[in-house]
C-alpha positions in Angstrom: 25.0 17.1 7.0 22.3 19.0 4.9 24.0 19.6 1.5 24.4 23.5 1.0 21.4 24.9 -1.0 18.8 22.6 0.5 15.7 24.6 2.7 14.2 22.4 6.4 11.2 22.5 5.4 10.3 20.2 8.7 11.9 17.9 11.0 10.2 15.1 12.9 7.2 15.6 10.6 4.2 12.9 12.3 2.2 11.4 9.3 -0.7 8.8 10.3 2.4 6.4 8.7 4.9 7.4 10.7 7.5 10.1 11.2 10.5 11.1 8.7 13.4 12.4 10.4 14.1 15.5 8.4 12.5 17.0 5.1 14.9 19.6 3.2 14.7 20.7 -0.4 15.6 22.8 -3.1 13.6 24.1 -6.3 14.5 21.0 -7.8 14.1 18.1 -5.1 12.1 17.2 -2.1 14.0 15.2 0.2 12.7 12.7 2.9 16.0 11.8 5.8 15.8 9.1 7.8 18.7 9.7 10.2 19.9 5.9 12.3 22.7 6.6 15.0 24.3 3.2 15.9 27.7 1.9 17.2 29.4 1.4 13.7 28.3 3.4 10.9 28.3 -0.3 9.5 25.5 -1.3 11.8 23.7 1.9 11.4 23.6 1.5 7.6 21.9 -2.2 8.0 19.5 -1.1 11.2 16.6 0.2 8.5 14.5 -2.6 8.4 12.1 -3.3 5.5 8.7 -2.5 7.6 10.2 0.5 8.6 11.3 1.2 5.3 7.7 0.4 4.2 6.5 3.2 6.5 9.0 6.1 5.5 7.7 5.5 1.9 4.1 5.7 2.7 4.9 8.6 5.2 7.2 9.7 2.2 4.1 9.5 -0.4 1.2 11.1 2.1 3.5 14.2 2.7 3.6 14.8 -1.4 0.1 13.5 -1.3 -0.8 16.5 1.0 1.6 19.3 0.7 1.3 20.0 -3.0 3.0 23.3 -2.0 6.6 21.1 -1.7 6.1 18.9 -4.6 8.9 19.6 -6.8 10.4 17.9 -10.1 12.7 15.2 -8.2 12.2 12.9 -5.2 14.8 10.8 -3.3 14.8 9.6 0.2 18.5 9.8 2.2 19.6 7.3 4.9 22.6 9.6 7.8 24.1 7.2 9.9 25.9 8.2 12.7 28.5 6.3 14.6 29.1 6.2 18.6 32.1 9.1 17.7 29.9 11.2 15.7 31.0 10.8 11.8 28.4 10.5 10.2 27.6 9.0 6.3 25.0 9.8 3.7 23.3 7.4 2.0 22.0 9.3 -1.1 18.4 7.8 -2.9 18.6 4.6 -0.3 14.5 4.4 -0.4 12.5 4.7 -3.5 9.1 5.6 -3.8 7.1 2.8 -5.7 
């Protein structure tokens, strides 16, 4: 469910925060994927709870912290939750950087 146009440029990436799920980008935007696979997409959309939350964004902010080489102009962090019968829905700029 990575938009067309967008580069991996890692998955599972391990900060001393915590891991994001799935970093992809294009010469425009870095973006940090947090991917929650529950029962209902319902309950996947409302399992991201504010310490984790917490976490991704100061995972989020080492990463551009660190990598200057995948800095670009735009930042956004995406929620994919996927239900028990695989559909799946992206929500787009869910976390913001402070």
């Amino acid at each position: 469910m990575v938009e067309a146009g967008l580069d991996i440029l890692a998955q599972r990436l391990r900060t001393p925060y915590g891991e994001i799920d799935l970093l992809v980008a294009d010469e425009n935007w870095i973006i940090g994927v947090e991917v929650k696979s529950r029962s209902t997409l319902r309950d996947g959309a409302e399992a991201l709870a504010p310490r984790q939350a917490e976490r991704l964004m100061a995972s989020f902010g080492y990463i551009l912290e660190t990598k200057p080489e995948w800095c670009r102009p735009n930042t956004r962090f995406d929620v994919i939750v996927v239900d028990h019968t695989g559909q799946a829905r992206r929500i787009m700029d869910a976390l913001r950087l402070t």
